[in-house]
N, CA and C atoms as an extended XYZ file, in Angstrom:
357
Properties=species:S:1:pos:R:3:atomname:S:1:resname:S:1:resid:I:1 pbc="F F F"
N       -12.015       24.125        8.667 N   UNK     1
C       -11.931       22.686        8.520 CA  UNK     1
C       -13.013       22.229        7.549 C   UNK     1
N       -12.621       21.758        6.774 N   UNK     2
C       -13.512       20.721        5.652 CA  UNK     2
C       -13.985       19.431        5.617 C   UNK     2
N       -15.167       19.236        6.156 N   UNK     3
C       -15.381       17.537        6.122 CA  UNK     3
C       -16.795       16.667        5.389 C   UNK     3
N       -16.250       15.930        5.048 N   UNK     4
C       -17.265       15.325        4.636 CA  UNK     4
C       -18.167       14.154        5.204 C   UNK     4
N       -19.192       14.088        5.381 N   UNK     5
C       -20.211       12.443        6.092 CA  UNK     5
C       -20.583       12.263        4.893 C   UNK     5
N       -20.340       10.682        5.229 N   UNK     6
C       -21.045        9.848        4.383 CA  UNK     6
C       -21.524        8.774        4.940 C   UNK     6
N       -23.120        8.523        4.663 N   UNK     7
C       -23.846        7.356        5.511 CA  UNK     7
C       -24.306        6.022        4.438 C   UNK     7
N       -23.894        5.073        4.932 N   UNK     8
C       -24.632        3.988        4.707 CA  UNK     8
C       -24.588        3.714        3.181 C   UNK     8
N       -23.070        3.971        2.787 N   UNK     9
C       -22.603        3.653        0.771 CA  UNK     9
C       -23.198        2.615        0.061 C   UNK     9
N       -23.011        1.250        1.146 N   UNK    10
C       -23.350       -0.398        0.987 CA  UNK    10
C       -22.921       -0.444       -0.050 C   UNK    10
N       -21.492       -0.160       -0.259 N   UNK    11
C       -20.731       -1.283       -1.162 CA  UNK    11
C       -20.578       -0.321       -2.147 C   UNK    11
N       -21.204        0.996       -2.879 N   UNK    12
C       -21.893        1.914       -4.155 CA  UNK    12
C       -20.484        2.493       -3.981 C   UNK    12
N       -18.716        2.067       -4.283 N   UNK    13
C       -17.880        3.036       -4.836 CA  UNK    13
C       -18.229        4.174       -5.703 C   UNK    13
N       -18.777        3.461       -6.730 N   UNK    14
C       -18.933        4.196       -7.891 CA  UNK    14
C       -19.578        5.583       -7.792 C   UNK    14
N       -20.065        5.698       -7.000 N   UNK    15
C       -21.476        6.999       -6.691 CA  UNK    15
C       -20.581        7.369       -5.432 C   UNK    15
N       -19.729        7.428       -4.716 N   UNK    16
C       -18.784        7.812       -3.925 CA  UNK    16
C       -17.480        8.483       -5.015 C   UNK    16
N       -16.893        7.763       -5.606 N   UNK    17
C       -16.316        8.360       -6.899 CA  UNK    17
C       -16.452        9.315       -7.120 C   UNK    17
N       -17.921        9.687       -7.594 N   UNK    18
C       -18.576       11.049       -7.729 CA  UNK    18
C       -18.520       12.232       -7.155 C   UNK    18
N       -18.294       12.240       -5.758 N   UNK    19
C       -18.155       13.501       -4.572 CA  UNK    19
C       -17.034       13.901       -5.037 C   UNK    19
N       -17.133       15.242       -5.112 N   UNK    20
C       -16.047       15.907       -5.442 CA  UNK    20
C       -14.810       16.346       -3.213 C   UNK    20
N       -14.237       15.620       -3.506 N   UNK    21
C       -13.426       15.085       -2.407 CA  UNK    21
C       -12.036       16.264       -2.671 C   UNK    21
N       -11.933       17.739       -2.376 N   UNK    22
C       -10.609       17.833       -2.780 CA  UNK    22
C       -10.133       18.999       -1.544 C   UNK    22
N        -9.185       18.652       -0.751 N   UNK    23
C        -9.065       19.678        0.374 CA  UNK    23
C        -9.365       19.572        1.589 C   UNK    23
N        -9.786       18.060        1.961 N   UNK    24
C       -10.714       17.415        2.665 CA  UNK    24
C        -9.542       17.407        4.161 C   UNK    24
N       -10.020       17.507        5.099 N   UNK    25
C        -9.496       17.348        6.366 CA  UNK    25
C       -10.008       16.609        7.368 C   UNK    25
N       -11.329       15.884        7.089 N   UNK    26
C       -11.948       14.898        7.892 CA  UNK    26
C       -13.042       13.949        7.093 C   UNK    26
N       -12.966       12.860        6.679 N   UNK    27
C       -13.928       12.399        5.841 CA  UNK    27
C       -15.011       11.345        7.248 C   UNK    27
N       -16.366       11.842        7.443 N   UNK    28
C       -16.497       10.647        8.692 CA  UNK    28
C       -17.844        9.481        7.586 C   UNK    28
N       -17.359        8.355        8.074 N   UNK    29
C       -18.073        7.063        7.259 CA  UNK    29
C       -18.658        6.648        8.360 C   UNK    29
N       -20.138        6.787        8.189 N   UNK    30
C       -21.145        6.139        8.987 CA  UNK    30
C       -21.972        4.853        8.414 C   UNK    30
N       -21.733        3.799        9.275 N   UNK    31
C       -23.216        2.835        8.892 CA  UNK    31
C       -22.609        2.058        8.030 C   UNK    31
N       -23.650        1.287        6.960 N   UNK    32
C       -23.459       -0.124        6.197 CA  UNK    32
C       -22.481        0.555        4.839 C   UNK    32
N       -21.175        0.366        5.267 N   UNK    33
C       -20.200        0.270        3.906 CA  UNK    33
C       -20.148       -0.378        3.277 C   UNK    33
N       -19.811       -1.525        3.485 N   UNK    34
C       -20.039       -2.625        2.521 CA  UNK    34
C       -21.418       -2.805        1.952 C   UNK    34
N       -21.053       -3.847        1.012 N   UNK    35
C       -22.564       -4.559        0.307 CA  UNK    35
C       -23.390       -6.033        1.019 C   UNK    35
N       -24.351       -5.627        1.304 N   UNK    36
C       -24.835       -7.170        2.077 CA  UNK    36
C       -25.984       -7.823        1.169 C   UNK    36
N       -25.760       -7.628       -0.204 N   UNK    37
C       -26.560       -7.869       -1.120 CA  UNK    37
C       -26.825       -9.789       -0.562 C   UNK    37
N       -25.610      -10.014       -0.509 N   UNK    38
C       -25.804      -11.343       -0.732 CA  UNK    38
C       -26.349      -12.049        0.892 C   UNK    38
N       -26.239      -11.304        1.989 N   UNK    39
C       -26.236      -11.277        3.209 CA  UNK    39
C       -28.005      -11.410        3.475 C   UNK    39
N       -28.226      -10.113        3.003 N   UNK    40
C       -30.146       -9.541        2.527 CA  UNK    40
C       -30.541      -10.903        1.602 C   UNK    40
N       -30.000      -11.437        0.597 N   UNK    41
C       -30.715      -12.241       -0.212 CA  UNK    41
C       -30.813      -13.469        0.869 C   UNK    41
N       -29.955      -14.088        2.050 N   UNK    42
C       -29.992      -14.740        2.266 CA  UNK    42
C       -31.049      -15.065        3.809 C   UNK    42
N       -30.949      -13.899        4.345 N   UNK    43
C       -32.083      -13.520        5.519 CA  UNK    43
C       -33.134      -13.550        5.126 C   UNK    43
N       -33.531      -12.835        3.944 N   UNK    44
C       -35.453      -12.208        3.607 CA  UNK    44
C       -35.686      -14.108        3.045 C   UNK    44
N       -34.787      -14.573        2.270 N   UNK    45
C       -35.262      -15.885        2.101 CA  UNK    45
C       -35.947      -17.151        3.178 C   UNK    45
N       -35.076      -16.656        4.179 N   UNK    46
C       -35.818      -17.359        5.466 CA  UNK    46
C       -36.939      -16.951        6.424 C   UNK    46
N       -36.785      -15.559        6.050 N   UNK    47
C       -37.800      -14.687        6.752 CA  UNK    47
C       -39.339      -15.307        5.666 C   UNK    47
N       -39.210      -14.966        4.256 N   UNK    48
C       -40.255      -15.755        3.667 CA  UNK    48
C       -40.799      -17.417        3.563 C   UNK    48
N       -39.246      -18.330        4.440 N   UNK    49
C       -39.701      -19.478        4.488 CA  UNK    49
C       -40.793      -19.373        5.954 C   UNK    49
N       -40.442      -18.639        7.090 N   UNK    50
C       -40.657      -18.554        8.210 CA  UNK    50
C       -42.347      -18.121        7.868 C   UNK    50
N       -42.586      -17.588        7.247 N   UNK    51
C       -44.225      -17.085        7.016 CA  UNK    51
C       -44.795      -18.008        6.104 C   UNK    51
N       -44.535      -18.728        5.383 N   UNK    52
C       -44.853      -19.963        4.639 CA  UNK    52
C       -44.881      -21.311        5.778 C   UNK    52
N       -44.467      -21.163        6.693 N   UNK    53
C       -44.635      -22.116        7.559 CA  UNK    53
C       -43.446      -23.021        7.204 C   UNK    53
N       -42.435      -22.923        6.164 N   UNK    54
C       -41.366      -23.629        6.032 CA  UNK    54
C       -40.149      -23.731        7.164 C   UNK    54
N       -39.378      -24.659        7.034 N   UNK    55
C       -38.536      -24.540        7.896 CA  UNK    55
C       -37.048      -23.725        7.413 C   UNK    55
N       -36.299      -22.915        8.410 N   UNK    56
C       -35.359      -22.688        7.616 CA  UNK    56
C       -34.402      -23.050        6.783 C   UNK    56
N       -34.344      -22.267        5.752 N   UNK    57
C       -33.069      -23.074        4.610 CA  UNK    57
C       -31.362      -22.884        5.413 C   UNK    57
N       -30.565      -23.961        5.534 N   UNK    58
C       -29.308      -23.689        6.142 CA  UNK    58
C       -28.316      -23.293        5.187 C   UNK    58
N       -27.724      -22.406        5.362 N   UNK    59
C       -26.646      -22.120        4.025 CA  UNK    59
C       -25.328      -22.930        4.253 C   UNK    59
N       -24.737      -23.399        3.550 N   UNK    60
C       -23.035      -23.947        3.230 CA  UNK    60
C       -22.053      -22.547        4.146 C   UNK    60
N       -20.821      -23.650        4.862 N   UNK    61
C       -20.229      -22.742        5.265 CA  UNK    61
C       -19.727      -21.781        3.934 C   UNK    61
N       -19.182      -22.525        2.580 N   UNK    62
C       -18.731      -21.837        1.527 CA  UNK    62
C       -20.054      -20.432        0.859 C   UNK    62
N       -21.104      -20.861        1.376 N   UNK    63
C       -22.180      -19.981        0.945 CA  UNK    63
C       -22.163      -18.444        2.377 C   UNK    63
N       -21.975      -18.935        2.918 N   UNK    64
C       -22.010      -17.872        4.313 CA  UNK    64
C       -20.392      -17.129        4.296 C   UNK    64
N       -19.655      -17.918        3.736 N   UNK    65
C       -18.350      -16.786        3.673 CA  UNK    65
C       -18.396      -16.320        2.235 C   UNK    65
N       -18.975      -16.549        1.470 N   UNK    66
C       -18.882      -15.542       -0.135 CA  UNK    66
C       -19.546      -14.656        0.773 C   UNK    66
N       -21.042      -14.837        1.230 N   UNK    67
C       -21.389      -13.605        1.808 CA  UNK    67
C       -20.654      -12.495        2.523 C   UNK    67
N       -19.902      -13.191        3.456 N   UNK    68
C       -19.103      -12.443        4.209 CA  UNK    68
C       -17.794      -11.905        3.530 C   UNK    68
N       -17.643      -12.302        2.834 N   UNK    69
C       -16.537      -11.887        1.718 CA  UNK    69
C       -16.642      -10.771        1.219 C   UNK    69
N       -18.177      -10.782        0.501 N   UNK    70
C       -18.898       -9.833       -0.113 CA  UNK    70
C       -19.369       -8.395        0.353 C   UNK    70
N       -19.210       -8.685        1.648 N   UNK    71
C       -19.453       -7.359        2.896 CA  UNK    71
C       -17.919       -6.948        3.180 C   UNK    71
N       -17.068       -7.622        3.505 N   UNK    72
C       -15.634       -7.418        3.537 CA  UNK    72
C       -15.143       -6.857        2.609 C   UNK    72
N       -14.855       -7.064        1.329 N   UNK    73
C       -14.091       -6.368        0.482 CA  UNK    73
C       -14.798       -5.345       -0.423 C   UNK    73
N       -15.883       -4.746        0.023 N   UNK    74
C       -16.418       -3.913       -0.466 CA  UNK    74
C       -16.149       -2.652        0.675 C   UNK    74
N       -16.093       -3.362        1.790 N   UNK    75
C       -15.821       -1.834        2.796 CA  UNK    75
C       -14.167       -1.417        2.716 C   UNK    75
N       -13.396       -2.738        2.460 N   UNK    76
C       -12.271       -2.739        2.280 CA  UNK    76
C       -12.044       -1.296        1.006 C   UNK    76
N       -12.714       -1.848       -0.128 N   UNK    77
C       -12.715       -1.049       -1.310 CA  UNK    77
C       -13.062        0.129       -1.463 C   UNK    77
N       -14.073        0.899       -0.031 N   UNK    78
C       -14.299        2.284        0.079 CA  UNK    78
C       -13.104        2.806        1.011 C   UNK    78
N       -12.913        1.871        1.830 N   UNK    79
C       -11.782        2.768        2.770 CA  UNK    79
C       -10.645        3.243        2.400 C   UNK    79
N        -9.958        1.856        1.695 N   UNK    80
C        -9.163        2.371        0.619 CA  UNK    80
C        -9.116        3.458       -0.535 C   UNK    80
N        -9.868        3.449       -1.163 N   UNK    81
C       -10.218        4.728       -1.680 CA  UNK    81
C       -10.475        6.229       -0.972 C   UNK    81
N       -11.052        6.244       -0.255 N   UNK    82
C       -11.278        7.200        0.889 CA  UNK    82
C        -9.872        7.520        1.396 C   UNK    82
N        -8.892        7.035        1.674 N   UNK    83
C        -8.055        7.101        2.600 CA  UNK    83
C        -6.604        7.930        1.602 C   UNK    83
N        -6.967        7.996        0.234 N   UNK    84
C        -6.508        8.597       -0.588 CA  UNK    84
C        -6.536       10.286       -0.131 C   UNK    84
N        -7.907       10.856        0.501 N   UNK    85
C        -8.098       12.143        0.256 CA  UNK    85
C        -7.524       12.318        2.075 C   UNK    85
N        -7.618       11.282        3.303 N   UNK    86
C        -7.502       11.628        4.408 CA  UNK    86
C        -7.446       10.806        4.998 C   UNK    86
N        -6.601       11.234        6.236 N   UNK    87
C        -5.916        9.825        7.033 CA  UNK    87
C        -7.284        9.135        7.332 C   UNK    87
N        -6.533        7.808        7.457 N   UNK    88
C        -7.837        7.061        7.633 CA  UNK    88
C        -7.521        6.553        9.203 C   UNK    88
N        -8.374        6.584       10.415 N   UNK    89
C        -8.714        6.218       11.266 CA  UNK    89
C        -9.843        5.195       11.888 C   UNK    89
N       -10.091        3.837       12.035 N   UNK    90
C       -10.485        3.214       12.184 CA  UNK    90
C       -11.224        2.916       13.376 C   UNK    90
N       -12.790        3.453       13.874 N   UNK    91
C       -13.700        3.694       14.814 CA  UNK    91
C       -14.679        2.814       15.430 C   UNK    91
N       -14.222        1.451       14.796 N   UNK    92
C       -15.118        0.772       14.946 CA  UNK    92
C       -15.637        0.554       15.995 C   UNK    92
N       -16.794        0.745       16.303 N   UNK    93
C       -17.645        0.638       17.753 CA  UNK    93
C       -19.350       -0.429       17.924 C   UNK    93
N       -19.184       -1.038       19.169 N   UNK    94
C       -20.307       -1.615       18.795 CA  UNK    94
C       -21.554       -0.572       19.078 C   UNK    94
N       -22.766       -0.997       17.885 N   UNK    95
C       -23.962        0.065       17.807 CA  UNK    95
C       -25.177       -0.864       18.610 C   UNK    95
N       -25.729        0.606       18.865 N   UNK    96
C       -26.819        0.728       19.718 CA  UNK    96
C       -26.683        0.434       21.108 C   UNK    96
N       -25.576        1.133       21.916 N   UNK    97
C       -25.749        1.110       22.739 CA  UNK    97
C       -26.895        2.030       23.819 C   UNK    97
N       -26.964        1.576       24.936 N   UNK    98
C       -28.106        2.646       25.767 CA  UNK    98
C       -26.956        3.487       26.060 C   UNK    98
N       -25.675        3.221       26.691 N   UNK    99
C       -24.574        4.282       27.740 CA  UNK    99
C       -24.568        5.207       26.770 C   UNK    99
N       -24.286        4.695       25.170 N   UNK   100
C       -24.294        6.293       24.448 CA  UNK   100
C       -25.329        6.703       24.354 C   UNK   100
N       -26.266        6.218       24.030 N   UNK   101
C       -27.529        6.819       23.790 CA  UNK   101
C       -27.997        8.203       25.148 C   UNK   101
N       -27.637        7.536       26.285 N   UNK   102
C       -27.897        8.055       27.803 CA  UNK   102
C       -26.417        9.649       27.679 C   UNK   102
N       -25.551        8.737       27.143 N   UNK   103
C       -24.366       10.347       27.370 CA  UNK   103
C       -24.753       11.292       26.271 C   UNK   103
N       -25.845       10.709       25.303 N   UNK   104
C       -25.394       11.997       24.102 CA  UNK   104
C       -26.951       12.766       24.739 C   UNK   104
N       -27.926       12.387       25.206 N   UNK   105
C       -28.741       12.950       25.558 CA  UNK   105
C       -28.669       13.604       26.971 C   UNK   105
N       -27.749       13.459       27.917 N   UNK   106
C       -27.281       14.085       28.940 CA  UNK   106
C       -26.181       15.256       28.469 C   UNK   106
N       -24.754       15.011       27.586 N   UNK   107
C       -24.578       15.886       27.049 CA  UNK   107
C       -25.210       16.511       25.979 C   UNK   107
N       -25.881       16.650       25.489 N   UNK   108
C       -26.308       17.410       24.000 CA  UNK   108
C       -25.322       17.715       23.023 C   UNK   108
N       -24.452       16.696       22.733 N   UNK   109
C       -23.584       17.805       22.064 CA  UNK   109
C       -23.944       18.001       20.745 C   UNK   109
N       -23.257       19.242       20.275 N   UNK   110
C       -23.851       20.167       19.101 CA  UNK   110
C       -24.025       19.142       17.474 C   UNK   110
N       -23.285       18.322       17.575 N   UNK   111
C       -23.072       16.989       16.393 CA  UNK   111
C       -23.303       15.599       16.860 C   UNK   111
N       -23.966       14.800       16.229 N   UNK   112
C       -23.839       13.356       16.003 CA  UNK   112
C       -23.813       12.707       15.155 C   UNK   112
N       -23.050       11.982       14.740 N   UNK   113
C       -23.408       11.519       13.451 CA  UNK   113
C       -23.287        9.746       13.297 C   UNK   113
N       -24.061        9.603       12.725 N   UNK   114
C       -24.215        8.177       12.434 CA  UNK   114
C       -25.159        7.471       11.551 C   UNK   114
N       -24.755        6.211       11.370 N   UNK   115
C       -25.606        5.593       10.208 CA  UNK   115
C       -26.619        4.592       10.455 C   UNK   115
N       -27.370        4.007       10.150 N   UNK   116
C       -28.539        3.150       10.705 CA  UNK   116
C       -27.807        1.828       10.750 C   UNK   116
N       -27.897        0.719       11.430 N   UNK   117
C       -27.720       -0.315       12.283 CA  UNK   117
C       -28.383       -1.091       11.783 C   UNK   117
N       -27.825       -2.472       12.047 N   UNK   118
C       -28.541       -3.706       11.939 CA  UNK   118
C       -28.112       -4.540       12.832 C   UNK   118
N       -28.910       -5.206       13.375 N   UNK   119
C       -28.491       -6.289       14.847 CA  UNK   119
C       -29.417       -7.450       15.084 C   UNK   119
């Protein structure tokens, strides 16, 4: 069996492009696929008003869905592509839980794989 992981692309088709993908029987996608460029520009901005003693800046609903747009059709745009070399199966799970955390360290099992989180 042939597989490939890939963690945490954020949006980077282009450098995914690159993997030579041919024969593939399991591709597993961990972590931030999409791009949260615009997501990040809009958090660290408040995080720096918050230490300036400013109050937070509120974004436009039209400003908070480009963002979300921007995270959307970029994961859209790897899966799709991806799904070219192998069925694509859709895993979505919520992260950081303790129950997994507690079963993978009670079972040990021989693999885990995953991508870093944000919450």
């Amino acid at each position: 069996m042939k597989i490939i992981a890939i963690g945490d692309p954020h949006g980077d088709l282009e450098t995914i492009k690159q993997i030579p993908i041919t024969n593939i029987d399991l591709i597993l996608l961990t972590g931030d696929l999409g791009s949260a460029t615009l997501m990040r520009k809009m958090a660290f901005e408040n995080i720096e008003r918050k230490k300036q003693g400013l109050p937070e800046r509120k974004y436009s609903s039209k400003q908070e869905k480009r963002a979300f747009m921007e995270a959307y059709n970029t994961t859209l745009q790897i899966i799709k592509y991806l799904s070219k070399f192998a069925p694509k199966h859709w895993q979505g799970k919520h992260a950081g839980s303790k129950l997994i955390l507690r079963y993978i360290k009670k079972a040990k099992p021989k693999y885990v794989f995953c991508g870093h989180i944000h919450e």
